[in-house]
N, C-alpha and C positions, 0 to 999 in steps of 0.2 A: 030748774029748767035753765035759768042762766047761766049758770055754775057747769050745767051738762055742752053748753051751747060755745062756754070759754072753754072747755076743754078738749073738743072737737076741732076749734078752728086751733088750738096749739100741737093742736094730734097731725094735723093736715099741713101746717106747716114744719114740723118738723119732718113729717113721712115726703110733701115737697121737695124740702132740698136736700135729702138724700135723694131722691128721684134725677131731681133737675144735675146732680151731679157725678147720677151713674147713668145719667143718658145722653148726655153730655159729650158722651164719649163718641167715634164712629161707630153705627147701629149697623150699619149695613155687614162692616165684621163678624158681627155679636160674639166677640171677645166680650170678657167680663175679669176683673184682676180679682186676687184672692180678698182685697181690703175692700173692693166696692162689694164681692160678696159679704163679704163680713156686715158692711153697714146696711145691702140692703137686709139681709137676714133680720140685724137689729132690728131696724123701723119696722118689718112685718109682727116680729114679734111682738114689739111694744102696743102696734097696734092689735093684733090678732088679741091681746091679752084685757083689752080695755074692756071695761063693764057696760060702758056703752055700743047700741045695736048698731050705730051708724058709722060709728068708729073699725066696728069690725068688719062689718059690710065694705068700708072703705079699702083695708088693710085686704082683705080678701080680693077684689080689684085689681090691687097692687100688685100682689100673689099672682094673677092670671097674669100683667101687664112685663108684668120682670120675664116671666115664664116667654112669653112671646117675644118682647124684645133681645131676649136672651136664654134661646133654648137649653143652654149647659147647664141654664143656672137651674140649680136646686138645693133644698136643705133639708135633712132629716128631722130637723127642733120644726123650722115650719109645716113640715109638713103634718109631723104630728101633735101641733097646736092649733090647725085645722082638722084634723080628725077629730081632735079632741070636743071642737066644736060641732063639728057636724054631728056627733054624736049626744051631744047632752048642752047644748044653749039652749036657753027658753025660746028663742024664737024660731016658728019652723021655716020659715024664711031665710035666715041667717045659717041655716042648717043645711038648707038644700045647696046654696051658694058655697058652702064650705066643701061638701060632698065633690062639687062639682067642679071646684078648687085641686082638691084632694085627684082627684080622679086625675083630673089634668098631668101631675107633676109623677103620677105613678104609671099612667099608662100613656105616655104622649102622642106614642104610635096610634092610638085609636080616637086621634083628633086629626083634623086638618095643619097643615105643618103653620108654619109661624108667618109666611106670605100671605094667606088666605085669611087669618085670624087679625093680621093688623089693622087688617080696612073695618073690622066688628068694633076695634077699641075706641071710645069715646070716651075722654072725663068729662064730659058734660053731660053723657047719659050713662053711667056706669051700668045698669040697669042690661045694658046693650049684649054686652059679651055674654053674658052670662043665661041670655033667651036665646041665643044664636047656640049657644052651646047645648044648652038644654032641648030645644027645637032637634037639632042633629042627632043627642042621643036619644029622644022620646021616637023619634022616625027609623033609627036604627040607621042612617046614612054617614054616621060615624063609623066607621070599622076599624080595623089593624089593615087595611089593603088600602086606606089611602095614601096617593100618591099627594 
């Protein structure tokens, strides 16, 4: 449990300051340069790939938070190491989140664009995004006609 507990907060600081220095950037752009993709890609992966549930759940987050700070940004390695998860993680939890990770980065258009979705983003309830999102497609108030 220690052991799980040190490697979480080194998982979150390294996934931090990759963060803290691809956001760093003007947002309001949302430009994104080939090398900050390159390292956010990294960090999701390393997270997305960790054994532990909180780690990935965290990386998963990420995955939404990159996405909305920066709509271009996308990766075909993340995206299908979130598939991979939603499909076969023990947790069904960690599954739904993945799905709806996944969903995100493959159909954008049938989410609310990036202004609407920043005011949902909280790292202090991560938990956030991902009900609001869920909430929109269980209602069907998700479509491909939002503006």
């Amino acid at each position: 449990m220690k052991n799980s507990i040190h490697i979480i907060f080194i998982i979150s600081l390294f996934i931090l300051s990759i963060t803290t220095e691809a956001f760093s950037q003007d947002v309001q752009s949302y430009t994104i340069s080939e090398s900050q993709t390159e390292r956010l890609e990294e960090g999701l992966i390393y997270g997305l790939s960790s054994d532990v549930s909180g780690v990935v759940e965290s990386a998963l987050f990420n995955m939404i938070s990159y996405k909305v700070e920066y709509p271009e940004f996308s990766s075909d390695k993340v995206i299908a190491t979130a598939a991979a998860i939603a499909e076969d993680h023990p947790s069904e939890r960690v599954q739904k989140k993945a799905q709806l990770a996944v969903d995100y980065y493959t159909h954008p258009d049938n989410f609310p664009q990036s202004e609407v979705l920043i005011a949902e983003l909280d790292y202090t309830n991560q938990d956030r995004i991902f009900d609001f999102l869920q909430r929109g497609v269980n209602s069907g108030q998700f479509t491909s006609t939002q503006e």
